[in-house]
ZAKOLLUM-416346 format. One record per residue (C-alpha): residue in one letter; chain; x, y, z. Coordinates in steps of 0.5 Angstrom, whole numbers. Layout:
# ZAKOLLUM-416346
node aa a	ch A	xx X	yy Y	zz Z
...
This chain:
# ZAKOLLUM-416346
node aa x	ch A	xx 0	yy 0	zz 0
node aa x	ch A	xx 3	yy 6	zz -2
node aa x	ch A	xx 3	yy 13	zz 3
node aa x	ch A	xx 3	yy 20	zz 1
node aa x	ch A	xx 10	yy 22	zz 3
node aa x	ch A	xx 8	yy 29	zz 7
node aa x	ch A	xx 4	yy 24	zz 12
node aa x	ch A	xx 9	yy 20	zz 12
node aa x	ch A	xx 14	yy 25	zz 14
node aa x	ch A	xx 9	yy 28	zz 19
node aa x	ch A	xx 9	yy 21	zz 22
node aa x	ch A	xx 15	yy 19	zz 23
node aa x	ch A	xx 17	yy 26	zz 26
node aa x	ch A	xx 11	yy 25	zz 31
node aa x	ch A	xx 12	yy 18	zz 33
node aa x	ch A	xx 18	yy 12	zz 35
node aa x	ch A	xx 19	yy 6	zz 31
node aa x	ch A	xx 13	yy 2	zz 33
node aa x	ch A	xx 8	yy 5	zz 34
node aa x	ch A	xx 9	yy 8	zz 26
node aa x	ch A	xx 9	yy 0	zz 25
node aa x	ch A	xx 2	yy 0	zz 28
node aa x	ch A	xx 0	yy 6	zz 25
node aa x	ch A	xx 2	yy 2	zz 18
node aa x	ch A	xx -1	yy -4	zz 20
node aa x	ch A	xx -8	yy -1	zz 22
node aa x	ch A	xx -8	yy 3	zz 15
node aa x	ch A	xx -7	yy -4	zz 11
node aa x	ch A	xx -12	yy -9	zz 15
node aa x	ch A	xx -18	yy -9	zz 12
node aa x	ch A	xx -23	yy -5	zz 18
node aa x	ch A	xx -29	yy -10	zz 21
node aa x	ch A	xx -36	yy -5	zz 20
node aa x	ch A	xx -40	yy -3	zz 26
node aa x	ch A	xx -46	yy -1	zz 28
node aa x	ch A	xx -50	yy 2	zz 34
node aa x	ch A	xx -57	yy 1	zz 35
node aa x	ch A	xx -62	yy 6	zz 36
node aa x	ch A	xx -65	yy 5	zz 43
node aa x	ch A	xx -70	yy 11	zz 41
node aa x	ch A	xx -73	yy 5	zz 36
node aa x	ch A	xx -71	yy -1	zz 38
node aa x	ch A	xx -66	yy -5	zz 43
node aa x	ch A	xx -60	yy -10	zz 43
node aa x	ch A	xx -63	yy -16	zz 44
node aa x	ch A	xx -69	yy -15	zz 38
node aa x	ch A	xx -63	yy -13	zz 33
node aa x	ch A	xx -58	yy -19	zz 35
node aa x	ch A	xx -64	yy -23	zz 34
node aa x	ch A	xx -65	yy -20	zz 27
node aa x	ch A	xx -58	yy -21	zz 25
node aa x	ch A	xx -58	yy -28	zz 28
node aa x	ch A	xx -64	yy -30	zz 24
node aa x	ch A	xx -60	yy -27	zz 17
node aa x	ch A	xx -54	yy -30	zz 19
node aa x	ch A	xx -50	yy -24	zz 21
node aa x	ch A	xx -45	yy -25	zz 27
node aa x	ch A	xx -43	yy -20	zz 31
node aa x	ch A	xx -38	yy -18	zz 36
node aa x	ch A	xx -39	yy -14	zz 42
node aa x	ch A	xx -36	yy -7	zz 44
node aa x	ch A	xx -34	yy -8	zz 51
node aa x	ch A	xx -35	yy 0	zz 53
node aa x	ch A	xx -41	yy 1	zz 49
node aa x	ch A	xx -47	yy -4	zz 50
node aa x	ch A	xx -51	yy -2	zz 44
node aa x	ch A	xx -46	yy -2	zz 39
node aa x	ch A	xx -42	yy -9	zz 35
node aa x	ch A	xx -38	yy -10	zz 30
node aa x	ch A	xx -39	yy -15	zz 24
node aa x	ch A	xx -36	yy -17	zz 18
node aa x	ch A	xx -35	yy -11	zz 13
node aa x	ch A	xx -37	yy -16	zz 7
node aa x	ch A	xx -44	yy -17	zz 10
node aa x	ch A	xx -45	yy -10	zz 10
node aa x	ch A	xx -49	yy -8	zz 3
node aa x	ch A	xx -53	yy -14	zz 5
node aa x	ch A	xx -55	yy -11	zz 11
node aa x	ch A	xx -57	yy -5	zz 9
node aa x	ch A	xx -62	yy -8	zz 5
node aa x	ch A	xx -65	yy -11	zz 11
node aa x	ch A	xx -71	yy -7	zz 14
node aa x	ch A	xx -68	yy -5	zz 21
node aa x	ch A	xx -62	yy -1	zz 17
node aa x	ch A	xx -68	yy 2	zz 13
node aa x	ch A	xx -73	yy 3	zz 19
node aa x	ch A	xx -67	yy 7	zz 22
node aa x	ch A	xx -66	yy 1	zz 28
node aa x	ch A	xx -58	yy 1	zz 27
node aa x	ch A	xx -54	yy 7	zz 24
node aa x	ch A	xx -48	yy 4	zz 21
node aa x	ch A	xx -42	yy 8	zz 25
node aa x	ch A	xx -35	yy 6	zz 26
node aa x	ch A	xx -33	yy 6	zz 33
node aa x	ch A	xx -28	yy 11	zz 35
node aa x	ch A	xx -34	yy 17	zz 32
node aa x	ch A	xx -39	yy 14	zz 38
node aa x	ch A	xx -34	yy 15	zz 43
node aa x	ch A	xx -35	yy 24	zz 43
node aa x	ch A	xx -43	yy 23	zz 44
node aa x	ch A	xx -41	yy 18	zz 51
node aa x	ch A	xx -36	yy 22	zz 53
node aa x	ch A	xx -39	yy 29	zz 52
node aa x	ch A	xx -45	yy 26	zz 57
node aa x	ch A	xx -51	yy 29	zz 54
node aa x	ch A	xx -56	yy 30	zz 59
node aa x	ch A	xx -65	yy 32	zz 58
node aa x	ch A	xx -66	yy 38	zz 58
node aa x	ch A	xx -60	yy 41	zz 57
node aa x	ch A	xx -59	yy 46	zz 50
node aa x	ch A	xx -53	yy 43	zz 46
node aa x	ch A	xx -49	yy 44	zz 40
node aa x	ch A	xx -46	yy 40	zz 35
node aa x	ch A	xx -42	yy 45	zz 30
node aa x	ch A	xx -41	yy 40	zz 25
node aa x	ch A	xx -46	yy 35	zz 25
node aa x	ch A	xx -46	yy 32	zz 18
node aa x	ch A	xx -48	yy 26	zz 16
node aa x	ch A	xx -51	yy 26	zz 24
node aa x	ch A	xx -48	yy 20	zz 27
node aa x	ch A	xx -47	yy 23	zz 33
node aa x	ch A	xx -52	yy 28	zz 34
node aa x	ch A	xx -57	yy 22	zz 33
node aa x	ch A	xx -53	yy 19	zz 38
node aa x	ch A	xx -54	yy 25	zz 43
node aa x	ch A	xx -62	yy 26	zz 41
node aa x	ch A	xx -62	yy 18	zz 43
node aa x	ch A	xx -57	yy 18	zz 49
node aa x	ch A	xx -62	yy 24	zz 52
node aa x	ch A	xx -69	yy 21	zz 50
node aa x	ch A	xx -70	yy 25	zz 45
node aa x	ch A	xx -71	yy 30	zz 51
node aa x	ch A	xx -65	yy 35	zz 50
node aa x	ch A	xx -66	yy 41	zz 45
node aa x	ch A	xx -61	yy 40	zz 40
node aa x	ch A	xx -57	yy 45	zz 34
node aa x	ch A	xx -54	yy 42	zz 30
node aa x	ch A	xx -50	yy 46	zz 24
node aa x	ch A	xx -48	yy 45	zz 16
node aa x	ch A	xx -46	yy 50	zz 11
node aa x	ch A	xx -47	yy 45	zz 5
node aa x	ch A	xx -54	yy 45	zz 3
node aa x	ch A	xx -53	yy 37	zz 0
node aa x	ch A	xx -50	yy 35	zz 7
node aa x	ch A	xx -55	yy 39	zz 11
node aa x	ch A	xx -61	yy 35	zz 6
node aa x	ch A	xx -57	yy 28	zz 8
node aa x	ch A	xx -57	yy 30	zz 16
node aa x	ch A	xx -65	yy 32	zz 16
node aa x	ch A	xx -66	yy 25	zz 12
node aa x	ch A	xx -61	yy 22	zz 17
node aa x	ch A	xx -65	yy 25	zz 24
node aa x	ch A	xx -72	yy 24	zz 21
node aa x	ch A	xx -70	yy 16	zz 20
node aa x	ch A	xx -67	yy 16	zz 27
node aa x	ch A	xx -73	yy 19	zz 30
node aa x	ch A	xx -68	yy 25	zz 33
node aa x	ch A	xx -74	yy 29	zz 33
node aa x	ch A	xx -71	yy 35	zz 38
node aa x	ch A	xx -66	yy 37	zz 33
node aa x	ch A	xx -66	yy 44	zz 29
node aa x	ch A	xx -60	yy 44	zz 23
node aa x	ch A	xx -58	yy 51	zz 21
node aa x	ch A	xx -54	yy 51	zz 14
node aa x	ch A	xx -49	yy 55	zz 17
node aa x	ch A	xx -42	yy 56	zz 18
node aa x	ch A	xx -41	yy 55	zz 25
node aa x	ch A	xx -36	yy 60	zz 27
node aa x	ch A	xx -42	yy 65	zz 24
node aa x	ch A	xx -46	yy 63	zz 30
node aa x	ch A	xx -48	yy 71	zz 34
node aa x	ch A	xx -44	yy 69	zz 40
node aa x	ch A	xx -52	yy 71	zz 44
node aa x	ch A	xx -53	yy 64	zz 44
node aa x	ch A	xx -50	yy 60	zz 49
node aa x	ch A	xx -50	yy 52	zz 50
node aa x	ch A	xx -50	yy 47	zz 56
node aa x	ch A	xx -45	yy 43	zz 52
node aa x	ch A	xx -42	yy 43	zz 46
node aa x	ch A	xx -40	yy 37	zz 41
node aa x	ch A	xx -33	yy 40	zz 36
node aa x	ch A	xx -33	yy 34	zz 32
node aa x	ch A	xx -28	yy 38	zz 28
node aa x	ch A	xx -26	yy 39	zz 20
node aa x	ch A	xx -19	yy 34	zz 20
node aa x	ch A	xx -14	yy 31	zz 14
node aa x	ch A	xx -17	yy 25	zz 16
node aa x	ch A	xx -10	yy 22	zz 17
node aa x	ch A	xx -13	yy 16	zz 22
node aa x	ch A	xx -18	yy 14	zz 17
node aa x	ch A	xx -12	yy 12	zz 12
node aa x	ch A	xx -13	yy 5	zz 8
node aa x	ch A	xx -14	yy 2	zz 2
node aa x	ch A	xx -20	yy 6	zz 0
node aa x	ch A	xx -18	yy 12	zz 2
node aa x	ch A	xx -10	yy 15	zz 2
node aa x	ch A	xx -13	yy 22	zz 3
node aa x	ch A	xx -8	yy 28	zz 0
node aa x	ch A	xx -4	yy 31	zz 4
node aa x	ch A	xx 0	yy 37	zz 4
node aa x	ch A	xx 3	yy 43	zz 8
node aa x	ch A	xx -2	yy 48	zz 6
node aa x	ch A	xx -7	yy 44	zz 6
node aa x	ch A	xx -6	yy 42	zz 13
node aa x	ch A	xx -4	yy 49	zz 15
node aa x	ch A	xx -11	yy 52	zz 12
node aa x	ch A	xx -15	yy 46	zz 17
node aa x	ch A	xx -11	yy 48	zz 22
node aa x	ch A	xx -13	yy 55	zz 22
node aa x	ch A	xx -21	yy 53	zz 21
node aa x	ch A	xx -20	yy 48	zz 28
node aa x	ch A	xx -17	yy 53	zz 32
node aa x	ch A	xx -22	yy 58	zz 29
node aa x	ch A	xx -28	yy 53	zz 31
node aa x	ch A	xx -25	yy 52	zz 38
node aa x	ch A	xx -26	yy 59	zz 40
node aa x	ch A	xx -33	yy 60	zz 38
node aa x	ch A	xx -34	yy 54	zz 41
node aa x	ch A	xx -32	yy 57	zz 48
node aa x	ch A	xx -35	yy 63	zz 48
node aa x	ch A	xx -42	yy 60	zz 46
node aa x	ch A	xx -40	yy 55	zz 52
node aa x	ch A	xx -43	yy 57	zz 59
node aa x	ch A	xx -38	yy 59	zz 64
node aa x	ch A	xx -36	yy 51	zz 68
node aa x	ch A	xx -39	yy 48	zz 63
node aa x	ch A	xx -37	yy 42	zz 58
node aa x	ch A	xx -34	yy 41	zz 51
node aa x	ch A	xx -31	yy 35	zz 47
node aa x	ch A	xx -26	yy 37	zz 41
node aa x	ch A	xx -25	yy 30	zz 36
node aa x	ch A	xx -22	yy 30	zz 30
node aa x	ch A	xx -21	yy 24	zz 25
node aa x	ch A	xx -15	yy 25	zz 25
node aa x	ch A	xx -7	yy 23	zz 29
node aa x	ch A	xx -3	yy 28	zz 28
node aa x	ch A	xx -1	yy 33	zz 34
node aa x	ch A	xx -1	yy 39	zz 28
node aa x	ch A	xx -9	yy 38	zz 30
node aa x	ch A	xx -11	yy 36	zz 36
node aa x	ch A	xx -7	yy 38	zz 41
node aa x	ch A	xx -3	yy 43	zz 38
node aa x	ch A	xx -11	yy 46	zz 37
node aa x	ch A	xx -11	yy 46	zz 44
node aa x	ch A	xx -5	yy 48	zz 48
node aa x	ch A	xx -6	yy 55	zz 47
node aa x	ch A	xx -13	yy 56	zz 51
node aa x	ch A	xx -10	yy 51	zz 56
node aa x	ch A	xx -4	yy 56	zz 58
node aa x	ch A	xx -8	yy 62	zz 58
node aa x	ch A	xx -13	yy 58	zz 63
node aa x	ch A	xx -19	yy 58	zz 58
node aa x	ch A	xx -20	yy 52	zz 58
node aa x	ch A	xx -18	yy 44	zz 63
node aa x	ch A	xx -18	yy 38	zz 60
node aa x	ch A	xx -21	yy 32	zz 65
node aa x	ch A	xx -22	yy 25	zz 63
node aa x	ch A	xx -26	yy 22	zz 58
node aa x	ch A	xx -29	yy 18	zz 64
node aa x	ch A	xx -30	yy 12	zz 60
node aa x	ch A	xx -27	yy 4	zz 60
node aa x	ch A	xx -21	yy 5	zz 54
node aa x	ch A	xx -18	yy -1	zz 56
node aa x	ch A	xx -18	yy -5	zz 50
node aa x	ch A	xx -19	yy 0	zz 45
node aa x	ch A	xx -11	yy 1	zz 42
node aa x	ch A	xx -8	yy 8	zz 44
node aa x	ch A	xx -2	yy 12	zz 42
node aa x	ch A	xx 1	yy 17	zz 45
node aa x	ch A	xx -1	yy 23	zz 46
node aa x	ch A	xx 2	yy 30	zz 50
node aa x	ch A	xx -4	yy 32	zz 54
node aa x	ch A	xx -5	yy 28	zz 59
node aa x	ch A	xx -13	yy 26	zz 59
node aa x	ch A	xx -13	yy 27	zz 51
node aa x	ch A	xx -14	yy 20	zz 47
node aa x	ch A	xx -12	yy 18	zz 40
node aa x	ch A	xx -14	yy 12	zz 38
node aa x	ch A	xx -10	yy 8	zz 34
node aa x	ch A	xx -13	yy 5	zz 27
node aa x	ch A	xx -13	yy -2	zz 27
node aa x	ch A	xx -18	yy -8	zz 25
node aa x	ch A	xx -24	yy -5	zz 28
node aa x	ch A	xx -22	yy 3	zz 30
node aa x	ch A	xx -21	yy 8	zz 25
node aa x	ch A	xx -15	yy 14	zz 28
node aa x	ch A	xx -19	yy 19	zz 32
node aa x	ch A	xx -17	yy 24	zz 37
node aa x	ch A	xx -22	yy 26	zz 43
node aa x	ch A	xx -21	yy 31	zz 49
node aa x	ch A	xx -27	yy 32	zz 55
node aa x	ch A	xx -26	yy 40	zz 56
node aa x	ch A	xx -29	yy 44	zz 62
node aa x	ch A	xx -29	yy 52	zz 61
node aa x	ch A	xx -27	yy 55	zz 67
């Protein structure tokens, strides 16, 4: 499998020898799928039942009991079956489910994702709160905003306002209880023989900029003491915790733990204590997450 050579060189400067082995062997693997349910429609044992009468096997997650993975090759079947059709599962990889946990969403409470197509997680937060939460959720792509409309009426997220916009053009007025900052990345961590992604200096310099952009709107819409999640799809400290560095030295921002059982999850080091980065292998996609708290 052959890399881009500048994302090469940007992880071989980040990372030692074996992990750069790991990284690369989880970019070669063909990846298992995965799927969580929707608790607003359904229930695990009713899915693993369908799935076991279409001969599907799974596996569970061992943080998440509402998700399993299968494998890829049985997902064209599946997405012909009734419980993909009906909204009763959402095919999600594993490391985007982590975000809605960790942000602990609860009813209620008015909660803003920035970046929310296609809407995984903000289906995710509107199932996780019961549908009981007030939800906005933003895309300034008219063809992505129609896709996350048709993604919330199918999971029956039926609290959630998408606004096609930019997110950092949100009036600083609004002010949100907890915010999800799935951010705009390189995509370094989702690397595979489907995907190689392009990757040069200027392009990550301009994601870069809009990160750091997003994170600071999201702060000044953030309640005083409340709580953010920032992610990104990415593994490179150039967009994850270079990102946040700057308001952790000004005293804008804390990072606290995710408070979610990791233990088998593979990890790579990151160098902000409490920050995870997931690294790619057989069912993870690459991913970065921090649990913020405004101060």
């Amino acid at each position: 499998m052959e890399l881009d050579a500048f994302l090469l060189a940007c992880l071989q400067a980040q990372y030692g020898s074996e992990d750069m082995e790991r990284i690369l062997q989880g970019y070669a693997c063909q990846r298992r799928s995965s799927l969580r349910v929707n608790c607003l429609k359904t229930n695990m044992q009713q899915i693993q039942s369908l799935l076991s009468e279409a001969g599907i096997t799974t596996e569970k997650v061992s943080w998440y009991d509402d998700a399993v993975t299968f494998p890829q090759e049985e997902e064209g079947r599946l997405r012909e079956m009734s419980l993909y059709k009906e909204g009763m599962i959402y095919l999600q990889n594993l490391s985007s489910m982590l975000p809605p946990l960790a942000l602990q969403p609860h009813p209620a409470e008015n909660i803003l994702d920035m970046a929310a197509a296609p809407g995984g997680k903000t289906t995710m937060i509107a199932m996780l709160t019961e549908n009981k939460a007030m939800i906005t959720a933003c895309e300034p792509n008219a063809g992505r905003a129609e896709k996350l409309r048709y993604n919330l009426m199918r999971q029956g997220a039926s609290r959630v306002t998408v606004m096609q916009c930019d997110a950092r053009k949100l009036d600083d007025l609004f002010k949100f209880d907890r915010i999800l900052l799935d951010a705009p990345c390189s995509g370094s961590g989702t690397v595979n023989a489907g995907f190689r992604g392009r990757f040069n200096e200027n392009n990550l310099k301009k994601t870069t900029s809009l990160q750091e952009a997003l994170l600071r709107k999201a702060i000044s819409m953030l309640s005083s003491k409340h709580e953010m999640v920032y992610s990104t799809c990415s593994i490179l400290r150039e967009e994850n915790e270079a990102i946040l560095e700057p308001f952790i030295r000004r005293g804008i921002i804390e990072v606290i733990p995710p408070e979610l059982n990791t233990g088998d999850i593979p990890k790579l080091p990151t160098a902000i204590k409490d920050t995870l980065c997931v690294c790619p292998d057989e069912r993870y996609e690459g991913f970065f997450m921090a649990r913020l708290r405004k101060k």
